[in-house]
C-alpha positions in Angstrom: 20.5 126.2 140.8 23.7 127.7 138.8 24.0 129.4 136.0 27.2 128.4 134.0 29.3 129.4 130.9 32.5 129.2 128.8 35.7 130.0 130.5 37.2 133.5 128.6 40.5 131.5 128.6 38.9 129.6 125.3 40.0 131.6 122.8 38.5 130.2 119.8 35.0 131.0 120.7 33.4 134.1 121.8 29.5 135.8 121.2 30.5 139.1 120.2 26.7 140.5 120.4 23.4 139.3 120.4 20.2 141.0 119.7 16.6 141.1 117.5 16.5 137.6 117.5 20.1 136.6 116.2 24.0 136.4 117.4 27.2 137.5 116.1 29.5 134.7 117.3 33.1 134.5 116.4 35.1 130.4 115.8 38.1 130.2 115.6 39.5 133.6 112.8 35.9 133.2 111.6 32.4 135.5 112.8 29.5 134.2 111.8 25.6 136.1 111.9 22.9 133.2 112.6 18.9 133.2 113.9 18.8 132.9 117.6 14.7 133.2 118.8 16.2 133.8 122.5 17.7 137.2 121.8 14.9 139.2 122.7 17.0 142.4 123.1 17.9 144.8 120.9 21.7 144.5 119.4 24.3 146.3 121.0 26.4 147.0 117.8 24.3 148.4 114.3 23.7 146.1 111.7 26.5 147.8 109.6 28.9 147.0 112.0 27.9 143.4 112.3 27.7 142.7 108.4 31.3 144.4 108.4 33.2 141.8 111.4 30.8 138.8 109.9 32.2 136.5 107.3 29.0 134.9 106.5 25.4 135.1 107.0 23.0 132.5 107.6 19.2 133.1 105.8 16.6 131.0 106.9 14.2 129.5 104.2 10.5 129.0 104.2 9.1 128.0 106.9 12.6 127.9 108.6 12.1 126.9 112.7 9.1 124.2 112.2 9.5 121.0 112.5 11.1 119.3 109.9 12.3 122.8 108.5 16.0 122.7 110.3 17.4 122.5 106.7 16.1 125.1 105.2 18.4 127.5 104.4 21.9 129.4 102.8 24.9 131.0 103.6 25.4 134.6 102.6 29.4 135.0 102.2 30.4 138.9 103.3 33.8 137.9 103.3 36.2 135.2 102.2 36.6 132.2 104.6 37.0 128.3 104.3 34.1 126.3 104.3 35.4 124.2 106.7 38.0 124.8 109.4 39.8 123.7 112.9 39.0 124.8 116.5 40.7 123.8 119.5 39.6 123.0 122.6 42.6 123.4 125.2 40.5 123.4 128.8 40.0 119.0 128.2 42.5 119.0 125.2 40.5 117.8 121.6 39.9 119.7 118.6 36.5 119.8 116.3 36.3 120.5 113.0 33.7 123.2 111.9 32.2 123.9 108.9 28.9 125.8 106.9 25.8 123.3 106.9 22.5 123.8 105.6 20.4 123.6 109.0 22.5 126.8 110.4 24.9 124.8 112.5 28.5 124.8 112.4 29.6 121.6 114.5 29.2 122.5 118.0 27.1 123.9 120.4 29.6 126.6 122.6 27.4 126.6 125.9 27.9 123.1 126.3 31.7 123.6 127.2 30.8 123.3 131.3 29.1 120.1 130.5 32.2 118.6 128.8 34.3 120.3 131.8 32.1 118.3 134.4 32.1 114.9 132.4 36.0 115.4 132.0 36.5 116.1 135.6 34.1 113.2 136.5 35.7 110.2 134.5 38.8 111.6 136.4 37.7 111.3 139.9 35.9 107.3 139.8 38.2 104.8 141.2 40.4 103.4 139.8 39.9 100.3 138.1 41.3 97.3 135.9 39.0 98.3 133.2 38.4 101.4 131.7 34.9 103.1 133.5 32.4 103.1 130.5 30.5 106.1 128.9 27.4 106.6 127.0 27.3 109.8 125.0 23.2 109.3 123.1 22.3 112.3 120.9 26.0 112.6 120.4 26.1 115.3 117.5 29.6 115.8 116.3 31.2 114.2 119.6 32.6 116.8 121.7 31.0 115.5 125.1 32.4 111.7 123.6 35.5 112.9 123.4 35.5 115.0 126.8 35.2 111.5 127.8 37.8 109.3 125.7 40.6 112.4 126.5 40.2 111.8 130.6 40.5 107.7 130.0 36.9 106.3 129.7 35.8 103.8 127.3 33.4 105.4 124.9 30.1 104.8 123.3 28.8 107.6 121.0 25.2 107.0 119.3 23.4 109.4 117.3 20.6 108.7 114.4 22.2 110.4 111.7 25.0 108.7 110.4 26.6 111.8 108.5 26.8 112.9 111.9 28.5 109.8 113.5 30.9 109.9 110.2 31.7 114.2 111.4 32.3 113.0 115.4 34.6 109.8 114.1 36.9 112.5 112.0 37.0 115.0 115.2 38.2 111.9 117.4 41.1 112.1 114.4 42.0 115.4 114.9 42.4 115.4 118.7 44.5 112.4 118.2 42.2 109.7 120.2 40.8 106.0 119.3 38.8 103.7 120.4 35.1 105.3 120.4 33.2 102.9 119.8 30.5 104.4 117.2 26.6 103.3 116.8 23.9 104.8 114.6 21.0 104.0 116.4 17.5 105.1 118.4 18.4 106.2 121.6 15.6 104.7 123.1 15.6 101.6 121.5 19.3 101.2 122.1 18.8 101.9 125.9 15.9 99.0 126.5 18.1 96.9 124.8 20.8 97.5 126.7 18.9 97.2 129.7 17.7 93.7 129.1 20.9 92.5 128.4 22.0 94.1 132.2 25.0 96.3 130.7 25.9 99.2 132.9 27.6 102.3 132.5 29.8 104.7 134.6 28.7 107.9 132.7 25.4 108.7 130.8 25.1 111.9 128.9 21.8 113.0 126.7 21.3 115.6 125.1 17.8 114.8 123.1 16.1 117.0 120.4 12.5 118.3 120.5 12.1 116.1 117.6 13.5 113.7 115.3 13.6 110.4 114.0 15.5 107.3 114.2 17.6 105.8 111.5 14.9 103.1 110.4 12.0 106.0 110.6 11.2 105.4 115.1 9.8 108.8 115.5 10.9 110.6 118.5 8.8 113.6 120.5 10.7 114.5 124.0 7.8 115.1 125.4 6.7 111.7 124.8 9.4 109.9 124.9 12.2 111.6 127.9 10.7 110.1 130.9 10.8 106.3 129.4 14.3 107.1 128.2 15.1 108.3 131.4 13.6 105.0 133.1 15.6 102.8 130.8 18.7 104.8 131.9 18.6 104.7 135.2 18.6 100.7 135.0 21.6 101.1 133.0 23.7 103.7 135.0 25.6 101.6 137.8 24.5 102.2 141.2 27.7 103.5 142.4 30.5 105.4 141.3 29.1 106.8 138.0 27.3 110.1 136.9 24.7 111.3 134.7 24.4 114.4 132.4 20.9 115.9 131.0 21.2 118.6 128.8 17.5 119.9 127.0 17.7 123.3 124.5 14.1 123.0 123.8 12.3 125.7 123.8 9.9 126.0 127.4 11.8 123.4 129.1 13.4 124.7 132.3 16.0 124.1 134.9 13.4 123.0 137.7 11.9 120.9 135.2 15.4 118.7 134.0 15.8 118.5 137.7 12.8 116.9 138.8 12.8 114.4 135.8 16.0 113.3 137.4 14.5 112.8 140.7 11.8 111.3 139.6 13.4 108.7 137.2 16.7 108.0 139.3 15.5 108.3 142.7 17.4 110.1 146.0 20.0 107.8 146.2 22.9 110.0 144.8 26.0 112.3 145.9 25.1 115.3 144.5 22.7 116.7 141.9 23.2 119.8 140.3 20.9 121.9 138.1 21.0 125.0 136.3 21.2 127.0 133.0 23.9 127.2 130.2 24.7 130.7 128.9 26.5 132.8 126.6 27.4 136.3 127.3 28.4 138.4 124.9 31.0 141.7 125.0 28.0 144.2 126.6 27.4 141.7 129.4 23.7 140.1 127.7 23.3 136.8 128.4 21.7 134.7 126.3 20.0 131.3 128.0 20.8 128.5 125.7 19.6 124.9 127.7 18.8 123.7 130.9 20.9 120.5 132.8 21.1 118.4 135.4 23.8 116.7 136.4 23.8 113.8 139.0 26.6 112.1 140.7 26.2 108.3 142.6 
């Protein structure tokens, strides 16, 4: 098992602290203050010295962390900023553009940086072939594993069930200068038995599923319901050789032993390597803060 975070050579992201259940994160010239139910710990900095750094403060609203509650809450401005702004991503080479949304997020989630180092480094390294190996990226969010993927020469295919969210990823492909993704707003799982039944196969699967959520024409989707069948569906549509797979879970309970043995289980012991571990963030006193859980298998 590894434990596995940003490089310090990314500049436009760092956690500056993290304590009493929230985080003091800087992207790009900007420092935000958000909720973060991991960060047991007391802070290391006082609360005056995080409003002053902080551009902006996220309150949650009623009932803010149940389910179906992601959107409930506002911005506090402490200081002037854009609402919507530029970060780079040097290490693979794209760019993603952030900005202020009501659920708390900004456009990416830092701690998944390794991941798109691994699925960069991956696409690299299959043999060369006439075609272009072919990527899945479901759960996709704003794109940054998709275009991990397009940057090191694979032939993309980024689904998520918000389309707001496919429309965000499609202008981050913009700024890092790529084409090509091929773009799909779509249920995950539905997507993957279809795909399965028609006998298309992929070089590279990546998921990244929610707790909860539902599908564009109301499928409802519970991961603990619904991961193992995904997983199934996958492993009929990941080729038998030369290909990988990346799991990434953030929900609450799920652990590292867990993600590992749902791979086993669902893509058997026919592989090259299989790797499994946590993704962190550690801030300037050395805390780290335990973000989600992957495995990541190689045929």
């Amino acid at each position: 098992m590894t434990i596995e975070q940003p490089s310090a050579a990314w500049k436009d992201y760092e956690l500056i602290d993290s304590g009493d259940f929230s985080k003091l994160e800087r992207f790009g010239p900007y420092v935000t203050i958000r909720p973060e139910p991991k960060a047991l710990w007391h802070k290391s900095l006082s609360d005056a010295e995080w409003r002053r750094m902080a551009h902006t403060e996220f309150k949650p609203g009623a009932g803010f962390g149940k389910a179906g509650k992601e959107d409930n809450g506002t911005w506090n401005m402490l200081h002037k900023m854009q609402e919507q702004w530029t970060i780079a991503y040097p290490a693979v080479g794209f760019n993603l553009r952030l900005g202020l949304t009501a659920f708390k997020h900004v456009g990416v989630f830092p701690e998944q940086a390794p991941n798109w180092d691994f699925i960069y480094r991956s696409v690299r390294e299959l043999p060369a072939k006439p075609e272009p190996p072919k990527v899945l990226n479901l759960f996709a969010y704003t794109g940054g594993a998709s275009l991990a993927a397009a940057k090191a020469g694979a032939q993309v295919t980024h689904l998520d069930a918000v389309r707001q969210v496919v429309t965000w990823a499609r202008g981050n492909m913009e700024l890092s200068g790529l084409d090509g993704i091929r773009w799909i707003v779509e249920d995950a799982l539905k997507f993957a038995r279809r795909e399965a039944r028609r006998g298309n196969r992929y070089q590279g699967l990546i998921l990244d599923p929610p707790a909860y959520g539902h599908g564009p024409d109301g499928e409802r989707w519970k991961l603990d319901e619904c991961l193992f069948d995904l997983l199934e569906q996958c492993n009929a549509i990941l080729a038998p050789e030369d290909s990988f797979l990346v799991l990434n879970l953030y929900s609450n309970g799920y652990s590292a032993v867990l993600a590992d043995t749902l791979v086993r289980s669902a893509f058997g012991t026919k592989f090259a390597s299989l790797d499994y571990g946590e993704l962190v963030l550690r801030d300037r006193f050395g805390k780290q803060l335990p973000l989600s859980v992957f495995s990541r298998l190689k045929r």
